[in-house]
C-alpha positions in Angstrom: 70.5 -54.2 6.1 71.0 -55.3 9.5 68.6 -57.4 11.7 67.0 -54.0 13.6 66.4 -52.6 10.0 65.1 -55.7 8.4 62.4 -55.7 11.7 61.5 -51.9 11.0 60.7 -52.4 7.1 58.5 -55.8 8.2 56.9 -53.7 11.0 56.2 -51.0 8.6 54.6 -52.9 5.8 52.1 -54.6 8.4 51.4 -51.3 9.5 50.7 -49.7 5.6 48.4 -53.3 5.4 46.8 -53.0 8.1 45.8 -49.3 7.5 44.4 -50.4 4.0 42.2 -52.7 5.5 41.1 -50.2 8.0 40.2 -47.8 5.6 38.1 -50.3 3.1 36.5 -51.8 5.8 35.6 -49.1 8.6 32.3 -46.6 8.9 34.6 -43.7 8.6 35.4 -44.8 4.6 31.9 -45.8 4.6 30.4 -42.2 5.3 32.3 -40.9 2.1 30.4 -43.2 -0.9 28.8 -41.0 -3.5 25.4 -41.3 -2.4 26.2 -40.0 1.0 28.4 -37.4 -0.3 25.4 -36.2 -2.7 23.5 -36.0 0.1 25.3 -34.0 2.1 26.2 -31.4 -0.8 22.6 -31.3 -0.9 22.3 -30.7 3.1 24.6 -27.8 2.7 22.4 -26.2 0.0 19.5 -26.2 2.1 21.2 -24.8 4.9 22.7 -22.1 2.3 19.2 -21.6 1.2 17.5 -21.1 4.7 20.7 -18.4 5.5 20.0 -16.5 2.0 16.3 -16.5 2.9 16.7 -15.0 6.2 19.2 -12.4 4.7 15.8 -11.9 2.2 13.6 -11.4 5.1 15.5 -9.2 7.3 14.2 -5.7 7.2 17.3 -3.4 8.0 16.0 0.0 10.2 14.9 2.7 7.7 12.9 6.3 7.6 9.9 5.4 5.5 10.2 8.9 4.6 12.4 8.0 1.8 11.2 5.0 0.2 12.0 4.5 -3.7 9.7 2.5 -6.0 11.7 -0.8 -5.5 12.3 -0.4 -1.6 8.3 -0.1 -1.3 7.9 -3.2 -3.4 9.7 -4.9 -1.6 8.2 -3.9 1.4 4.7 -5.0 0.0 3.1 -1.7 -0.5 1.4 -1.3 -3.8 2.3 1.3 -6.1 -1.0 3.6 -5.3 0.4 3.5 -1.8 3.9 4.3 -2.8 2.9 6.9 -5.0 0.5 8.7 -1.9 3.6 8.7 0.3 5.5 10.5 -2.5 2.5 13.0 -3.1 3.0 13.7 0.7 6.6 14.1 0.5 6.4 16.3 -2.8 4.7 18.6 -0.6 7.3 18.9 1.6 5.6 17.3 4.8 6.9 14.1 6.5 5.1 11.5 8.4 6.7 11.2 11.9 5.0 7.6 13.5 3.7 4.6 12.4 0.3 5.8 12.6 0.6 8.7 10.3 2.5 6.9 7.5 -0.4 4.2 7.4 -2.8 7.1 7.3 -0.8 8.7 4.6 -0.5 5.4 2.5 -3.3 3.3 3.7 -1.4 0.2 4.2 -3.4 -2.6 5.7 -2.6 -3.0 9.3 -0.5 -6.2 8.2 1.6 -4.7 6.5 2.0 -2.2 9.0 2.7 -4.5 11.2 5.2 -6.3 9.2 7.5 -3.3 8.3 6.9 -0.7 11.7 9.2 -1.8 13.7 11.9 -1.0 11.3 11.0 2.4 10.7 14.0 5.2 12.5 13.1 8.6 12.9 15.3 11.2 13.9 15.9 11.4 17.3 13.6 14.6 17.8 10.6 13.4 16.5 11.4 9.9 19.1 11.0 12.7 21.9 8.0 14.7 21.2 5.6 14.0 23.4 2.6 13.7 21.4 1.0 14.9 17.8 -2.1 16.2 17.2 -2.9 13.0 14.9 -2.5 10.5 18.1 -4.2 13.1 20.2 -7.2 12.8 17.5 -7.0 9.3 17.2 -6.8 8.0 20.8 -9.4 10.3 21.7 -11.8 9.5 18.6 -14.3 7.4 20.7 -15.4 10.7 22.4 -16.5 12.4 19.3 -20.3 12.4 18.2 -21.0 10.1 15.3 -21.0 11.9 11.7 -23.7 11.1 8.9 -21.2 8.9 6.5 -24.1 10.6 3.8 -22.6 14.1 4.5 -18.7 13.0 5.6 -15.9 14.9 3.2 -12.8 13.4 1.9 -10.8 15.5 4.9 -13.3 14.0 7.5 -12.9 10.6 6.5 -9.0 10.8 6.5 -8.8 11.4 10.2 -9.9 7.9 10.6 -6.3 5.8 11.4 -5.4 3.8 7.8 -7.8 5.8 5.7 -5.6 8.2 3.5 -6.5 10.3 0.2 -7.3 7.3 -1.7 -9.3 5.4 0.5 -11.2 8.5 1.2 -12.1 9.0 -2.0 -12.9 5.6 -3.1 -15.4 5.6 -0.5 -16.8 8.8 -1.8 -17.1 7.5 -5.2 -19.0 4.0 -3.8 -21.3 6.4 -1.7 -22.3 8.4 -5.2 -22.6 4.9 -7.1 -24.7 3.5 -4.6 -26.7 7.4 -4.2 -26.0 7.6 -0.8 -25.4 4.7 1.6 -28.3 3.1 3.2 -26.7 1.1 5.8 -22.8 1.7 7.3 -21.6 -1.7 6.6 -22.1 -0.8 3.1 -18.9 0.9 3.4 -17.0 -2.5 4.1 -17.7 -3.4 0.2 -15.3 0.0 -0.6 -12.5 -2.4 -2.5 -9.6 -3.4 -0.8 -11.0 -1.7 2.9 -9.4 -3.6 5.6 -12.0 -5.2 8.2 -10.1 -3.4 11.2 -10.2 0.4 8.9 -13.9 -0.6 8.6 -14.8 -0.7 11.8 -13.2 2.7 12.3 -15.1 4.2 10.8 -18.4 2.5 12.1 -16.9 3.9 15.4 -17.0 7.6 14.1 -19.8 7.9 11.3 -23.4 6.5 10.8 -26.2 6.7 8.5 -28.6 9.7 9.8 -29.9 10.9 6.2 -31.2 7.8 4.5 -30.7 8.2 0.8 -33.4 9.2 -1.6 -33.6 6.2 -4.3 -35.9 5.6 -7.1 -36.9 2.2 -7.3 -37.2 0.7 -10.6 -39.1 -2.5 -12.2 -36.8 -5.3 -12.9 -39.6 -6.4 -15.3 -39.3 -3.0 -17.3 -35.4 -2.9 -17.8 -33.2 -4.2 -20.2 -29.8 -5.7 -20.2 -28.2 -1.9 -20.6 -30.1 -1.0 -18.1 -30.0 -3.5 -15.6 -26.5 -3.5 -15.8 -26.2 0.0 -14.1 -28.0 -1.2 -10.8 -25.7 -1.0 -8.0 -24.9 -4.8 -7.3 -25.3 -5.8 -10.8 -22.2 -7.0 -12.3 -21.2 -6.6 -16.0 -22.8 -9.1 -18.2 -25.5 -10.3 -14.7 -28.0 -7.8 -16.9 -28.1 -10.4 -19.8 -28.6 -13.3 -17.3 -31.5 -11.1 -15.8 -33.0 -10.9 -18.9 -32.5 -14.6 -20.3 -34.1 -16.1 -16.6 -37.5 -13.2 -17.0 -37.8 -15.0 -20.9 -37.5 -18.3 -19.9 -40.2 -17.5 -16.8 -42.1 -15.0 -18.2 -41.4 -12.4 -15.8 -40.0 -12.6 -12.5 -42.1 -13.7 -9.9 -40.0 -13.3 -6.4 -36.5 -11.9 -5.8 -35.6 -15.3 -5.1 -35.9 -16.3 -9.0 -32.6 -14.9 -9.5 -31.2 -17.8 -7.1 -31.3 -19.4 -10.4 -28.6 -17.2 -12.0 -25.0 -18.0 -10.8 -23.5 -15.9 -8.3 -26.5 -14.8 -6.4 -27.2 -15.0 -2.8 -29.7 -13.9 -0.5 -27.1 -10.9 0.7 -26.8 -9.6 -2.4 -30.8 -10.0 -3.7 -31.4 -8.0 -0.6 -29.3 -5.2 -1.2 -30.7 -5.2 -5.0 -34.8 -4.9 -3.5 -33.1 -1.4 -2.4 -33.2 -0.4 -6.0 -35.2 -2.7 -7.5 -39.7 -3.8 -7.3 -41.5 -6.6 -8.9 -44.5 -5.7 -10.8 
């Protein structure tokens, strides 16, 4: 080995030291202990995470003409709703906007709002001009008010979000309550949206009050108690307990005492109930 070469191994071993030392001793090295590198798997899994949620979330266009049991789901309709758009569509009828399929399923306008703007419709239902349903409804505030005492099922449907089973739900709480007295009894119809509600309060109104025998909450028992409109299962018993334990109730607001009564609620039961 000649001089040159003896210079080029010594240069070369500084240079494989001094790399050493750079590597033990530098932030690069430093960014790779275990810790760090645990955290940064974990970083990555987040991020994979957050993309995998978005994918989740992303509503890809659709006709909600054909919806299956498991796309509704996920969608967030609930199966009464699924099963009133299949009832449509077993009838060979399709809805053709927004509008009607919420009147057809009686989605809440949340949901609506949620899933609309990923509904496709062929291209010749995008150009019609208008349909008699959106003539109806955007001209609804020129109609003369209806007695909500006398409205049919078909009536109530032409309200926007109110479809065959919302129509009939609020049928069946008129008959339980024999007839409504006032129209924001229909807001208590179960699962009515606020904005539905008010719909209707738009197009209907109480003009036959109903007929309603009033009955002494002193005189009833449990059983009977129990089928007062606004008494809940079981609230009979309570009655009953609170008139032994007073001897007879004095004043509608005795039944403060039981749990889960309110003024709102004592009021609506003096429609059906006296003191004597």
């Amino acid at each position: 080995m000649n001089r040159q070469q003896t210079r080029g191994v010594i240069l070369l071993l500084v240079l494989i030291v001094a790399l050493q030392f750079a590597f033990r001793n530098c932030e690069f090295h430093h960014t790779f202990t275990p810790v760090e590198t645990a955290l940064g798997y974990r970083e990555m899994d987040s991020l994979r995470a957050l993309v995998t949620a978005l994918k989740k979330d992303t509503i890809y266009p659709f006709n909600p003409n054909f919806i299956t049991d498991y796309k509704g789901f996920k969608l967030g309709l609930t199966p009464e709703q699924i099963d009133r758009l299949q009832a449509f569509r077993a009838q060979n009828r399709y809805v053709n906007s927004a509008q009607e399929f919420q009147q057809v399923t009686g989605v809440s306008d949340s949901v609506l709002a949620k899933i609309a703007p990923s509904f496709k419709f062929p291209d010749w239902v995008k150009n019609r001009k208008t349909t008699a349903y959106n003539y109806e409804y955007s001209s609804s505030k020129h109609f003369t008010k209806q007695d909500i005492n006398t409205a049919t099922a078909e009536a109530l449907m032409k309200i926007y979000g109110i479809g065959e089973g919302f129509s009939n739900r609020i049928l069946k709480y008129r008959d339980k309550l024999h007839g409504f007295t006032y129209i924001d009894q229909v807001a208590e119809v179960y699962g009515l949206d606020k904005e539905v509600y008010q719909r209707v309060a738009e197009r209907f109104e109480v003009q036959t009050a109903p007929v309603i025998e009033k009955k002494n909450i002193n005189a009833l028992n449990m059983y009977e108690l129990s089928k007062i409109p606004y008494v809940k299962y079981g609230e009979g018993k309570k009655i009953v307990g609170l008139r032994s334990e007073l001897g007879a109730i004095k004043s509608f607001d005795d039944l403060l005492q039981i749990e889960g009564f309110d003024k709102e609620r004592i009021a609506r039961l003096q429609l059906y109930l006296y003191i004597e």
